[in-house]
Steps between C-alpha positions, in 0.01 A plus 500: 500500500521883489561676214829710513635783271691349134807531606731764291685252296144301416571336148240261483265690225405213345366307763347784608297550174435141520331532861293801382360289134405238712354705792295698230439223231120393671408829404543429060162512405338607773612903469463693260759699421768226539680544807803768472734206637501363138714839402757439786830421422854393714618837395128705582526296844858644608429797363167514694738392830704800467202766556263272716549246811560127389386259786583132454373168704843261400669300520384329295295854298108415592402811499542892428343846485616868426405766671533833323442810737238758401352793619322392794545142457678214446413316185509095518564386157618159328394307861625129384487205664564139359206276489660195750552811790168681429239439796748535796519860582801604267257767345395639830902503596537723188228759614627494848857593392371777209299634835836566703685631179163750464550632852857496482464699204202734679260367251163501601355229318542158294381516133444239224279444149318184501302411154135483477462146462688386776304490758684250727775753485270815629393249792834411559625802563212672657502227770903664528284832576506641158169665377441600172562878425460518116445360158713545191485417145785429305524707173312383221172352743245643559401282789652435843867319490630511838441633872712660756503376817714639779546489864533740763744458751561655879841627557518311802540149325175362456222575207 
């Protein structure tokens, strides 16, 4: 299945939020902060599709991600995927089609935040050819929250 752009008349919020709480719900008690998915909302989510790219895997919804254009990059954020479709390249299929938005677009690079703890995520994506380019704390710690990982890509179509 390849993920496609929401379509413009997307209504499916709820579901949405759903897929993202579930996606992100192995991660209670393992990260500290709590994940920022816990403040999302049907109305933060379409107001979040209005200023960033919302790519679905349906029917039915198994999977999402925004991708929010920044200077030099584009940001991967909210990648979801439900739990019975995880394990059969749907996550890949996400990067692949934020990597031909990000040249599209003329951006140089893929960019994400993974937390500290997750380390299954940061070899994930770094077999994807993402290598980690910084740490961050979120305000209040003193310690390391999250990395950023991104990944450079040729122009010509292949990383």
């Amino acid at each position: 299945m390849r993920p496609t752009l929401a379509p413009a008349d997307f209504t499916d919020w709820n579901d949405l939020l759903g897929l993202i709480h579930a996606s992100f719900a192995y991660m209670d008690g393992r990260i500290d902060p709590p994940s920022s998915a816990h403040a999302l909302t049907p109305k933060t989510l379409r107001q979040r599709s209005k200023t960033e790219h919302l790519y679905l895997a349906t029917p039915p919804l198994i999977g999402c991600a925004f991708f929010a254009e920044q200077p030099g990059a584009l940001y991967i954020g909210k990648l979801a995927i439900a739990s019975g479709a995880q394990g059969k390249g749907l996550g890949r299929a996400f990067i692949e089609q934020a990597e031909i938005l990000a040249r599209g677009l003329g951006l140089p690079r893929l960019r994400l935040e993974t937390r500290i703890e997750l380390v299954g995520n940061h070899a994930a994506f770094a077999a994807l050819g993402f290598v980690r380019t910084a740490e961050r704390s979120h305000p209040g710690y003193d310690r390391i929250t999250s990395i950023v990982m991104e990944k450079p890509l040729s122009q010509s179509g292949s990383a």
